[in-house]
C-alpha positions in Angstrom: -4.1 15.3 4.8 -1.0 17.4 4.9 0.9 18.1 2.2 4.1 16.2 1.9 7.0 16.4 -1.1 6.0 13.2 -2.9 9.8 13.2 -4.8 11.3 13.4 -1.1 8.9 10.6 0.4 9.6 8.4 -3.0 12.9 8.9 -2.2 12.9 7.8 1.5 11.0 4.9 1.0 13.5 3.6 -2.1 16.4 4.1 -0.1 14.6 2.2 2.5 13.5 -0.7 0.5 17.3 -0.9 -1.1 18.8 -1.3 2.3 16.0 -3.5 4.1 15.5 -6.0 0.7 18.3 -5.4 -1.2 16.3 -4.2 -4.7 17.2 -0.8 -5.9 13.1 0.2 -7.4 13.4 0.8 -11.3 11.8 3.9 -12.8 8.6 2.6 -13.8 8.2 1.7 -10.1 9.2 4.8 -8.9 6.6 6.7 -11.1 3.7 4.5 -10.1 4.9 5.2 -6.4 4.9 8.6 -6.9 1.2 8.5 -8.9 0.2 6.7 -5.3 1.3 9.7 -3.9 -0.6 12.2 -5.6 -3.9 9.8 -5.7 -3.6 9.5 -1.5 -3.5 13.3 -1.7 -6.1 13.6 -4.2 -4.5 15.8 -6.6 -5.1 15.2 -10.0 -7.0 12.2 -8.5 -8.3 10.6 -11.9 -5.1 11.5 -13.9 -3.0 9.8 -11.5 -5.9 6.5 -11.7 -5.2 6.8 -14.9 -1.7 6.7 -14.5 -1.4 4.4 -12.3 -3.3 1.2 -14.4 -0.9 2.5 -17.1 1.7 1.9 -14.9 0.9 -1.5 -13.6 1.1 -3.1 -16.3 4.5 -2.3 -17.5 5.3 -4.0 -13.9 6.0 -7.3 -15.1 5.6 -9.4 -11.9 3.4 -9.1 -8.6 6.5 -8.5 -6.1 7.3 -5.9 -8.5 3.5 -4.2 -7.3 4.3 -5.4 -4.0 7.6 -3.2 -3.7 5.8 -0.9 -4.8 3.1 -0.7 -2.6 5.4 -0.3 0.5 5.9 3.0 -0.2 2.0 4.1 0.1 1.4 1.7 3.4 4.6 3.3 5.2 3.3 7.0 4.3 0.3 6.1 5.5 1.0 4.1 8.6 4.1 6.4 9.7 4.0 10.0 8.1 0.4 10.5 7.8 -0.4 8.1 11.2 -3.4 6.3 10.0 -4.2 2.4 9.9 -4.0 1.0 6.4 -5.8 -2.0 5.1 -4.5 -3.4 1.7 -6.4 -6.0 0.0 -4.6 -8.9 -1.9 -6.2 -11.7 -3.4 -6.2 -14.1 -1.1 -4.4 -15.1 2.0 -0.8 -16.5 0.3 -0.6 -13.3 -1.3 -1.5 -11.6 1.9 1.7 -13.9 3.8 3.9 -12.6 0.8 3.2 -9.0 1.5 3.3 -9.1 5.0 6.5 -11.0 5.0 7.9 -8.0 2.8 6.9 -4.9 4.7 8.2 -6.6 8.1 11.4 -7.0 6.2 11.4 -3.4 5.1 10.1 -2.3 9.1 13.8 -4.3 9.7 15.0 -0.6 8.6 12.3 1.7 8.5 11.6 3.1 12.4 7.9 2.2 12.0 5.1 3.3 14.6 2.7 0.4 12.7 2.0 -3.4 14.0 1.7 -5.5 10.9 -0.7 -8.2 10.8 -1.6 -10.5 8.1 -5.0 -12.3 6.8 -6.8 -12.2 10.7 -4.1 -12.1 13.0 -4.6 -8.7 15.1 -8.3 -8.1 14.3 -8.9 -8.5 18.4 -6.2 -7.3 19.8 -6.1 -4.6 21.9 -4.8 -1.4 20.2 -1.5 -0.5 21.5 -1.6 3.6 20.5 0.1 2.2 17.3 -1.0 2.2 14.0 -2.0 -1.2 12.4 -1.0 -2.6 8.6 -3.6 -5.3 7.8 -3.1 -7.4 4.7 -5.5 -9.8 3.4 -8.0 -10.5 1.4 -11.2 -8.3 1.6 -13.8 -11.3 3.2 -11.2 -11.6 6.2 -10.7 -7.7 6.2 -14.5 -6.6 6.6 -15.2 -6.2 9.9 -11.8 -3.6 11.0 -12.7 -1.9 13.3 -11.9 2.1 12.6 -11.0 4.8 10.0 -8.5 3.0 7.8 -6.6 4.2 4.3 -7.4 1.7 2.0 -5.2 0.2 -0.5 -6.1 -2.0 -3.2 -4.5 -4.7 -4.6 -6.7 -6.6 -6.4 -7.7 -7.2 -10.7 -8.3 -4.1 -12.0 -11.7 -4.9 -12.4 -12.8 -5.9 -8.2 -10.7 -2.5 -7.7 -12.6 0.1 -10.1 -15.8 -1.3 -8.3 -14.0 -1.0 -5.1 -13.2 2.5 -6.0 -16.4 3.6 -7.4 -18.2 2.7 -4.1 -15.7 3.8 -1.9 -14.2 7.7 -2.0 -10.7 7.4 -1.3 -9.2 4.4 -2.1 -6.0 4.0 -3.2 -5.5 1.8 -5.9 -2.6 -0.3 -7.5 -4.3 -3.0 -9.5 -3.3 -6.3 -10.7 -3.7 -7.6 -14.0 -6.8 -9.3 -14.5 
């Protein structure tokens, strides 16, 4: 993957979220944004693992996760161009989410089709990228090279982790 400025991208991403939702991202949730960022490029990849379960759980609520999380599905869907697949725990969660990143598409010029929980799964690709949120039984059969995104307990993502390379992770408490 190319190398991008993870401050810049951080930045970008905040500013967007401020303007399209209206919450200015705290520092805690800036860090673990920026650990995101250096786990997608693999740098430091089990320091920043590390980092980022410490991280989680000084984010008090799940929307606070879920802010946070648009930053890595955006990179990943606009800068770096690929599909991304993030896995919530089930399909409310997954409406919450995708409710959130098509409010923050409102501002960001994204080249990505968001679908939630099954919606999209047939469709015809458009020469788009796709953001597909649910939960992972609904998400199994995408078709394609996805970047991966977990939100699930800590404990479904380490085994998510440790059987798939790559993964980026932003846990939930258990």
């Amino acid at each position: 993957m190319p190398r991008v400025n993870g401050p810049e991208v951080v930045a970008l991403m905040a500013e967007i979220i401020r303007r399209s939702v209206g919450v200015e991202l705290n520092d805690v949730q800036l860090a673990t944004a920026l650990a995101l960022h250096k786990q997608i490029h693999r740098r430091r990849r089990r320091r920043s693992v590390a980092e980022i379960a410490r991280l989680s759980r000084l984010l008090p609520t799940r929307r606070d996760r879920s802010l946070v999380s648009v930053v890595p599905v955006f990179y990943g869907a606009d800068m770096l161009g690929v599909d991304v697949v993030v896995l919530v725990g089930d399909e409310a969660e997954a409406r919450e989410d995708a409710t959130l990143y098509r409010q923050v598409a409102t501002m960001a010029p994204t080249k990505a089709d968001i679908y939630c929980n099954e919606e999209g799964l047939t469709a015809p690709t458009s020469g788009k990228t796709r953001i597909h949120v649910g939960p992972p039984e609904l998400l199994r059969d995408l078709p394609g090279k996805a970047m991966i995104i977990s939100r699930l307990p800590a404990q479904r993502t380490g085994e998510l982790a440790a059987a798939m390379s790559g993964i980026v992770t932003l846990p939930e408490p258990d």
